[in-house]
N, C-alpha and C positions, 0 to 999 in steps of 0.2 A: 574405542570409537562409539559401538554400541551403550556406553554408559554414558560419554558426553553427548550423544545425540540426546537421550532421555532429556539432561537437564536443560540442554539448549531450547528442547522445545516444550518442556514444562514451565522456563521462563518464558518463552516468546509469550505462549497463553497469559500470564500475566500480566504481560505488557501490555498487551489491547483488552478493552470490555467486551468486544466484542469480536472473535473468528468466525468468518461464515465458509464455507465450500461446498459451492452449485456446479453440480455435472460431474460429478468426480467418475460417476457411472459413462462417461461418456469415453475414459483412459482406455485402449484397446488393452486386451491381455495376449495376442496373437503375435508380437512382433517386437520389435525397437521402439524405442522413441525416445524423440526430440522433443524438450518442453521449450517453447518458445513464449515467456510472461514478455508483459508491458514493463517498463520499468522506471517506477515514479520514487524511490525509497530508500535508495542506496540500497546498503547491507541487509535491509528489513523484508527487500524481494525475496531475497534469495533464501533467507529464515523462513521466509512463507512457505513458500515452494516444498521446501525442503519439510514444513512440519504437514504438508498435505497427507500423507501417508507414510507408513512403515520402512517403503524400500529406500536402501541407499542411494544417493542421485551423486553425478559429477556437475560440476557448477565450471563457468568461466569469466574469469574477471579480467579486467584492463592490467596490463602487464607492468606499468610503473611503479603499483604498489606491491609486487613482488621483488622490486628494489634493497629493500628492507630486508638482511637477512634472516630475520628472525620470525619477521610476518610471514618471507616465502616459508619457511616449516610450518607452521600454524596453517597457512592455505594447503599445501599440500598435504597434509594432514587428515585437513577439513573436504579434503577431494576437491579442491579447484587449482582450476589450470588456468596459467598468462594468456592473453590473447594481446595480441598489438595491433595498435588504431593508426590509421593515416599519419594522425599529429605526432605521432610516436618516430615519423622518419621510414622511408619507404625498405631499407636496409633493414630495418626491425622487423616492417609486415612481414616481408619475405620468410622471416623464423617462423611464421604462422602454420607453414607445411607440417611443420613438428606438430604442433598442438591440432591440425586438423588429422593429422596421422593418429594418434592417442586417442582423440575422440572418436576415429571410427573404431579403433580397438576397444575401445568402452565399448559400443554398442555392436557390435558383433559377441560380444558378451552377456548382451542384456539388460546392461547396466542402462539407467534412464539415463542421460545427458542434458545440460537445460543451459542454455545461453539465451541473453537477453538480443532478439535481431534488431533492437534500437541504436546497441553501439555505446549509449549515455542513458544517463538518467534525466528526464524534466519532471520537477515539482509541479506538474500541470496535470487535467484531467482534458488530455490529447495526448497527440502520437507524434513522434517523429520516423523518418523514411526508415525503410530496414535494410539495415548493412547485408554484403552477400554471402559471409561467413556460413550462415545456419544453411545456405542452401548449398553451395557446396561440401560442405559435411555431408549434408543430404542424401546427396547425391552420389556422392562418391563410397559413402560404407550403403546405399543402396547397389551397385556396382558391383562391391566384392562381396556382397551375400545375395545375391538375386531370388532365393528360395524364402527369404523373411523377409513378409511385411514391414516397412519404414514407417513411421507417422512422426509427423510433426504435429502437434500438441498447441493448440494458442489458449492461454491462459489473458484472463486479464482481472487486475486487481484494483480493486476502488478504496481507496483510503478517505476515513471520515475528514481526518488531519493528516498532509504530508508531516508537521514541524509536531504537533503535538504528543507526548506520551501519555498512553492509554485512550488511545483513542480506538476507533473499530477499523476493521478490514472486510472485505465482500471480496470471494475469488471465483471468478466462474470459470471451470471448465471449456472452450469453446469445439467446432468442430474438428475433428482431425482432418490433416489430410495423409492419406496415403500414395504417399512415392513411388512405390513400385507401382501401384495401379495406374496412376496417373501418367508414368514415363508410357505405360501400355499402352495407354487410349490415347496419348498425342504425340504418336511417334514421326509423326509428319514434321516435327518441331525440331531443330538441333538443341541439344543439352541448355546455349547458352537462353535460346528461347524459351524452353523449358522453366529454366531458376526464374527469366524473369513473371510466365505467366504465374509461376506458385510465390511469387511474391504477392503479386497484387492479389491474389486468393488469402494469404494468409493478412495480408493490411487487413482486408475486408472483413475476415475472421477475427482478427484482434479486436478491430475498431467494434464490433458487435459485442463482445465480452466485458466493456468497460463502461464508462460513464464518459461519450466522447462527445468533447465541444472542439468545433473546429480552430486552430489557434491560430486568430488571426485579428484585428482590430479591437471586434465586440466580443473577444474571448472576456475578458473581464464583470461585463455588462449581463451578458447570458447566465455567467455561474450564477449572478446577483438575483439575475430574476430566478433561477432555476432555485432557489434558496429559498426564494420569497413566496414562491408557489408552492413549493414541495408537500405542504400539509393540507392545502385542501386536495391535489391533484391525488392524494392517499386516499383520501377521504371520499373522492368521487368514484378511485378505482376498485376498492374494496365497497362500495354502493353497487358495483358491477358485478361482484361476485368473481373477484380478480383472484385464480388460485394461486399468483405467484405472490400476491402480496400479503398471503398471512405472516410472513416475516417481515420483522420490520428495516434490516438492509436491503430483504430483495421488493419491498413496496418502494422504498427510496429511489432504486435504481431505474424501476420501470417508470417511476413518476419524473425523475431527471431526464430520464433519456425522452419521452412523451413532452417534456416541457422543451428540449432542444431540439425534436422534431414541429412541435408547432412554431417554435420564431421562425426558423427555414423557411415552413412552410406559406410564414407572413411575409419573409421577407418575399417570396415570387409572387404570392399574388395580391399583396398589401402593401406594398413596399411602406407607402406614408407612415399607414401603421404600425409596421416595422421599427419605422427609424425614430417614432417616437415612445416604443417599448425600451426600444437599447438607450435612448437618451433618459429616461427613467431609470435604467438601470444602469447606468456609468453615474450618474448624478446620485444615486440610492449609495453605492459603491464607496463614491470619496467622503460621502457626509460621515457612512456609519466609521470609515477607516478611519478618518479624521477623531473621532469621537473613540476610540476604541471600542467600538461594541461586537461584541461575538456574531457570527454567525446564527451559533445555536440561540439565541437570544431570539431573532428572527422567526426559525422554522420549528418551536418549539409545538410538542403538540398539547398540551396543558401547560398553558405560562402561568394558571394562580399558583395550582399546585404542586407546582414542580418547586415554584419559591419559596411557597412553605416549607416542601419537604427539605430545599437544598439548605434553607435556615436552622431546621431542627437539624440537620445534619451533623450541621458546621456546631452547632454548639454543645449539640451529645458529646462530638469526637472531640471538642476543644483540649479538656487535660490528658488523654491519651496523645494526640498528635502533637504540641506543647513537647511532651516529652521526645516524641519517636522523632522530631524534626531537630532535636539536639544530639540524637544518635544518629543519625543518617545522612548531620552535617558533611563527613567527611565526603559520600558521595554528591552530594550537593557544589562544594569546593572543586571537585576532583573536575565534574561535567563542567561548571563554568568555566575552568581554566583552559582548557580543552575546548571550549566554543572560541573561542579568543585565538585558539590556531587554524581554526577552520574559515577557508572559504567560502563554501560550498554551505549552505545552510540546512540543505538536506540533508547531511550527517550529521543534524543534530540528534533524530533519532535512534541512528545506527550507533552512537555513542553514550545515549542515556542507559540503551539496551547493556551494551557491554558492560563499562560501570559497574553499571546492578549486576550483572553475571557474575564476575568476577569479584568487585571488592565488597558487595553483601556477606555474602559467606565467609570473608575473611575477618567482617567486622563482629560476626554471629562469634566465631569464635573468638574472639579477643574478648567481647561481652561477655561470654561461660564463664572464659577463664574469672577475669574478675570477679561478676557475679558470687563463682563456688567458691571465693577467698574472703568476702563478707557477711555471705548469706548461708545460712541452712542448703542441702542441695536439695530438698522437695522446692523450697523457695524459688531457687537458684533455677534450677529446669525451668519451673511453671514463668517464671519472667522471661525467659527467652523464648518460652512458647507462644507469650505474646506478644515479643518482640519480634517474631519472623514476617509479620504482613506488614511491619512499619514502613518501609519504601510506598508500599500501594496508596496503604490508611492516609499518610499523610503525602501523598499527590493529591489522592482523590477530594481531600478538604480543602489545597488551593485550589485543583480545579471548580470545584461548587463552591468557592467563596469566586474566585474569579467572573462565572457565569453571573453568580448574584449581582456584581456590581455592577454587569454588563444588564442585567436584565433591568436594573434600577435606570441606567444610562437610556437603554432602549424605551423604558417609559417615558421618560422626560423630551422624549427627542418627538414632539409631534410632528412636526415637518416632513422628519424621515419616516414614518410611519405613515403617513399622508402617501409618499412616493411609493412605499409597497400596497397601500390601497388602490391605486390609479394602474400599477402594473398588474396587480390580480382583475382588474376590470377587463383590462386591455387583454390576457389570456383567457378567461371564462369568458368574454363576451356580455358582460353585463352591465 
């Protein structure tokens, strides 16, 4: 296990450009806990979580996919446990007593524990309501250890791109709450009032940790504008001497969640104006969608020179990537065919990841082999040594050929560019 975890989380880092993790200092060391993440990622949460730190964690996933003989050994394995949903048939939930029994035995142990209290995953930067699963765990391994601190743990993770591979992540630690203190100081409460006030404590606490727009009409329209502002709202906040934005995920963060707090704030006492930012920004929205244009295209913070550099890029790496993009076919084949059985489009990334885990290495060595059968092996070695970044190298060239053509698109589109001019008026007030 200790060896597979190494590689599992030596690849996740590969996968994104970018791992951030805020607050980690904020983990008690006195007690239990319960990590409770957001859950926007599929399988890539739980990856997360899991590469935060050294210790072993138990995970719980939706009980269907342990239908599959072969995946339930692989989970169990991997320390996650079934959990059954509503839609799963009331008969099924009922098996839940098992899996909440195990989990308090994990953590009468020490052991961290981490279930997602969304229930599902949404590819959205919001929240959905939190099932009552985490709080009865809670509660009840708070009950038969009364002498150890419980914490529940709200984690919340911002993804650059739900769908995209190698894109970045931002995890921010949030506050704990402690269970046993809490049952103390509101003992006036029955249990069932209890779960419900440390629910809406931890919504409050998740919602604080993330990148949260309300998911409702002008969900769409917000992210838009929040995209279209996001570089000078840096630019103003680091003008302020902003300590949290010497990073450039946590300047992002403060500058989205700051630009979702002022529409709010339009909307109550502006309304007019309001509703002619979100109609800017639902209109900004369908043009660029319509036209394919990236996002980063938008909120770029040097568009000359990023275009230059993404051009020199693309043509340094041309005959390297050329090559590594005829080796790396097979997984290229492998992910397509496998999108094609998916619903859910948010495991596209929980599937690029695997893939690459698994049949990289397999193809590494078939390559040797060959390789030591035509070549000298000084030769032989040194070509596989530079065959091992081929996955990355040659994403990373569609990605920056993709952005280029999105950035060419974004020039030519005055109109839509016009629409993020009049939206930046309308939030700085100029």
């Amino acid at each position: 296990y200790n060896l597979l975890r190494y590689y599992v989380d030596s690849t996740l880092k590969l996968s994104y450009r970018n791992i951030r993790y805020v607050g980690r200092e904020r983990i008690p060391t006195d007690g239990a806990i319960i990590y409770a993440p957001n859950h926007t990622n599929a399988l890539m949460d739980a990856l997360v979580v899991l590469a935060m730190d050294r210790r072993p964690k138990v995970f719980v996933a939706r009980a269907d996919i342990f239908k599959i003989p072969i995946l339930a050994k692989i989970f169990t394995f991997l320390k996650i446990m079934p959990i059954m949903r509503i839609r799963d048939g009331m008969d099924e939930v009922r098996r839940n007593h098992e899996t909440i029994d195990k989990a308090v035995d994990v953590l009468r142990d020490r052991i961290p524990f981490c279930i997602f209290p969304e229930g599902q995953h949404q590819a959205k930067y919001s929240s959905l309501p939190l099932s009552k699963g985490i709080f009865r765990i809670a509660f009840q391994a708070q009950e038969l250890m009364p002498d150890v601190p419980l914490y529940i743990v709200p984690i919340g993770m911002r993804y650059g791109s739900f769908f995209r591979f190698r894109s970045t992540v931002r995890v921010q630690v949030g506050e704990p709450i402690n269970i046993r203190e809490f049952i103390a100081e509101n003992s006036q409460y029955t249990p069932q009032e209890q779960m419900n006030i440390v629910r809406d404590i931890l919504t409050e606490r998740m919602q604080q940790s993330i990148f949260h727009i309300p998911n409702d009409e002008d969900y769409d329209a917000t992210y838009e504008i929040c995209a279209a502002v996001v570089k000078q709202q840096v630019r103003q906040l680091r003008g302020k001497d902003c300590e949290e934005c010497r990073n450039r995920l946590d300047a992002h963060f403060k500058a989205n969640r700051l630009t979702v707090e002022q529409i709010a704030s339009l909307k109550q006492n502006a309304p007019d104006r309001a509703a002619e930012l979100l109609r800017l920004g639902r209109e900004a929205s369908a043009i660029r969608k319509s036209r394919h244009i990236s996002l980063a295209s938008v909120s770029i913070k040097y568009p000359i020179l990023s275009r230059i550099l993404k051009t020199l890029f693309v043509l340094a790496a041309l005959p390297y990537c050329l090559a590594a993009m005829v080796l790396t076919l097979p997984i290229k084949l492998l992910c397509a065919f496998l999108f094609t059985k998916l619903r859910d489009y948010a495991f596209r990334n929980s599937i690029r990841y695997l893939v690459n885990l698994v049949l990289w290495p397999v193809l590494i060595i078939i390559y040797t082999i060959a390789a030591l059968f035509v070549l000298p092996w000084p030769w032989a070695l040194s070509l596989i040594v530079i065959l091992f970044p081929a996955p990355i190298v040659t994403h990373e060239m569609w990605r920056l050929l993709r952005l280029a053509i999105s950035d060419v698109r974004y020039l030519a589109s005055g109109d839509l560019r016009q629409k993020y001019d009049q939206i930046r008026e309308i939030i700085f007030n100029k």
